[in-house]
N, C-alpha and C positions, 0 to 999 in steps of 0.2 A: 679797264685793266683786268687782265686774267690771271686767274688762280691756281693755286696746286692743291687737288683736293683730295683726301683721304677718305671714303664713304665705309664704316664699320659693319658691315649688316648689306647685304644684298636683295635682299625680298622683295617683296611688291612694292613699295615706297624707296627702298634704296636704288632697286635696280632702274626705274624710271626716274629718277633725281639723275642718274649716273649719266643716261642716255641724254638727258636736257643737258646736261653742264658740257659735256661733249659735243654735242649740238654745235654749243657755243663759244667752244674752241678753249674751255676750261680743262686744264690736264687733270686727270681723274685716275685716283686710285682704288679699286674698295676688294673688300676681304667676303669670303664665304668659308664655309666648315666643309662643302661638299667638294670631292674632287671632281665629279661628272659635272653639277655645277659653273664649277670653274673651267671646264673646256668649253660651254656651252656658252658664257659669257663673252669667254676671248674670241668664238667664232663670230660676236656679234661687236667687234672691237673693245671692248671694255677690258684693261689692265685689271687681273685679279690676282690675287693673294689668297693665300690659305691662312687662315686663322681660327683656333680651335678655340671657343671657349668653354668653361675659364681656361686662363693659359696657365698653362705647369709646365709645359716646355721652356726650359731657360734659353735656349735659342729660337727667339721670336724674328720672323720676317721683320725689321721695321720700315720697309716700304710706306706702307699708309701713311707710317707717321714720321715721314720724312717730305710732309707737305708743308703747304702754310695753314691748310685749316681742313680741322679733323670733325665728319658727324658724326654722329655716333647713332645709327638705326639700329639695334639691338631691339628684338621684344623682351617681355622676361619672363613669359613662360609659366605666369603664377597658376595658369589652369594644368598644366603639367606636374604642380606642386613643386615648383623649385621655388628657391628662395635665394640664392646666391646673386641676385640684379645687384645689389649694391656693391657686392665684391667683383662684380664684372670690370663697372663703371671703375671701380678704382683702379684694378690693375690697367684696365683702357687708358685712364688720364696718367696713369706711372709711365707707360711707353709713349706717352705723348711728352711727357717731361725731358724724356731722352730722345727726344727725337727735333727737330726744326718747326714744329706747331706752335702756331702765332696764338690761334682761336679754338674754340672745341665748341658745336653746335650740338646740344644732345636733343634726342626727341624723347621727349616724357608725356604722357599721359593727364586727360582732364578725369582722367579714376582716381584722381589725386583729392578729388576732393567729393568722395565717395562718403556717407553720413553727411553730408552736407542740405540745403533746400533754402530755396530764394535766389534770387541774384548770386551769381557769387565770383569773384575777379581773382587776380595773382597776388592778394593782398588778404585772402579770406583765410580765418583760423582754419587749420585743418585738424581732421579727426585721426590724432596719432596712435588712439587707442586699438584702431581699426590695422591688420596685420597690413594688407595692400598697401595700404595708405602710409602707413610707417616704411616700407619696403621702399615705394616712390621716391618719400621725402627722403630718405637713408643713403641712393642712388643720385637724386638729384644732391645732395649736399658734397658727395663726393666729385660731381663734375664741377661745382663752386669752387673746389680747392683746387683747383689747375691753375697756375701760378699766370697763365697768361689772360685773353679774353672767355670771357664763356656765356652762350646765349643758353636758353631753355627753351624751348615750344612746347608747351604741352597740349597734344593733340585732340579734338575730340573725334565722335568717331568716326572711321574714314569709307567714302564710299567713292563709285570712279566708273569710269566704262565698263570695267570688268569686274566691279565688286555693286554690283545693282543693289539696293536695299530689298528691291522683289523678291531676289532669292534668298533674303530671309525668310522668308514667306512660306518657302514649300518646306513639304513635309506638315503642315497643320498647325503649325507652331504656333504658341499662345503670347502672343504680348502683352507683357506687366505693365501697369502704370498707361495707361491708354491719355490721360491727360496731363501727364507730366510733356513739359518743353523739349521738344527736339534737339539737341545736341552734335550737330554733324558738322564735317568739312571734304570737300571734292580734295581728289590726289593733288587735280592740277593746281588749287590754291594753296596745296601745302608746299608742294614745287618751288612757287614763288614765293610762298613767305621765306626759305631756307636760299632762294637765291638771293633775296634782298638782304636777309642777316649773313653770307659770305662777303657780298660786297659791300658791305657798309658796318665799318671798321668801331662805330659811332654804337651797333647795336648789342648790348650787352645785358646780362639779367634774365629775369621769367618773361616769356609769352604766352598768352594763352592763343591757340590757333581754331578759330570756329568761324561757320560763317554765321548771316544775318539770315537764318530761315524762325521765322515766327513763327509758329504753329505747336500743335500737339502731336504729340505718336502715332494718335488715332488719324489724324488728318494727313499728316504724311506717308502713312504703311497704306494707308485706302489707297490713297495715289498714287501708291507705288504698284501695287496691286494692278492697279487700273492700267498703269502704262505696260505691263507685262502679261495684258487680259488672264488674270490670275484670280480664282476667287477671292469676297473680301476676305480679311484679316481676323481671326478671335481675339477679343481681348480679354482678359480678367477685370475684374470688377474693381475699383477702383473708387475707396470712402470718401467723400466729400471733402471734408479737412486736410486729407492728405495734401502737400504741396511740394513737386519736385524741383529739382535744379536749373537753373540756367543760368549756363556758361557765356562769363561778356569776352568777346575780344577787343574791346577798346583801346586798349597800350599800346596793341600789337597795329592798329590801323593809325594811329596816331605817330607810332614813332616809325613806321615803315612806310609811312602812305601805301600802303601798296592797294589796288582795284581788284578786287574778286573779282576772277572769271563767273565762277557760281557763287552767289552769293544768296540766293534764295533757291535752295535745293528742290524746291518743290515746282520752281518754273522748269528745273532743269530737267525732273522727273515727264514732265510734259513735252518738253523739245527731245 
């Protein structure tokens, strides 16, 4: 069965979510702030919208949200120093309210669980003392109140064809924490986790979206390194005791079955 989709956010992750669901003959809506943008979109078939966030214009397009299910790709921008994500998200899920939206897929972030260490799942206390962290939860509880269904994915970090971990790399850059647990997910497994939660009506609640790469920082930036013949990596030093995080996605493989394409990033650094 095919869908009517509203994509909020057009960037790197929205605009290739947009290209798969059309692919596959899913009607597809999504929104950008840029008007060059948005010609550049439609020359590549993609239906866009102008949507300015926040919105203060009381006459809003509701195109997007005049689907059956709305994502919401929004960054928030906290290295800009804005602070307004949770007020995003709320007027976002208001014009979802007035509009024909069955479901609301937000993408939120594993910085959610930023002062955290050890294991840590979509059940772990979070540190709300922490400003980020508060900001998240503050955004994600406003996508909860959308009266219809609502998934959460919270991402870890994303890497892809064209977002290589190598190029972290240049420029000399010093990596923290050299033995803390890798934390990553491929574009194309987040693709599919977000197609799986559209079409199955069943999937509802927090996801966390990571794949199964075992390793350290240091093990994976060398390799990354390596597959970009890049000199190796510096790291900082890194106290014994110290112990970082790692993000489980279990919930999310359990209640979606779904098969990682990459699921060990570090084979994929190789191929």
């Amino acid at each position: 069965m095919k869908n009517r989709v509203g994509i909020i956010g057009c960037g790197w992750l929205g605009k290739a979510l947009a290209i798969e669901l059309i692919d596959k003959k899913h009607s597809v809506v999504v929104t950008t702030q840029n008007v060059d943008k948005k010609r550049a979109l439609e020359q590549q078939g993609i239906s866009t919208q102008i949507l300015s966030l926040p919105v203060t214009h009381p006459k809003v397009n509701l195109a997007p949200f005049e689907q059956d299910c709305l994502v919401i790709a929004i960054t928030p921008q906290f290295r800009q120093g804005r602070i307004d994500y949770p007020e995003k998200i709320a007027k976002l899920v208001s014009l979802a309210e007035q509009g024909t939206i069955k479901k609301i897929i937000m993408i939120s972030s594993t910085a959610i669980y930023q002062g955290r260490t050890g294991d840590v799942d979509e059940s772990s206390e979070l540190e709300l003392s922490i400003e980020k962290v508060a900001l998240l939860n503050d955004a994600e509880r406003a996508a909860l109140a959308f009266s219809g269904s609502v998934a959460i994915l919270r991402l870890a970090g994303l890497v892809g064809t064209d977002r290589h971990p190598g190029t972290f790399l240049q420029g000399h850059r010093l990596i923290a924490a050299p033995k803390d647990p890798v934390n990553l997910i491929h574009q194309r497994d987040v693709i599919g986790l977000i197609e799986n939660i559209i079409t199955d009506d069943s999937v509802v609640g927090i996801y966390n979206g990571v794949s199964h790469t075992h390793t350290t920082k240091e093990h994976y930036y060398n390799a990354a390194a390596k597959a970009l013949n890049l000199p190796k990596p510096n790291f900082t030093e890194q106290p014994p005791l110290v112990v970082g995080k790692k993000i489980l996605g279990n919930k999310a493989r359990e209640k979606l079955s779904y098969q990682f394409y990459y699921d060990d990033l570090v084979v994929w650094l190789s191929d």
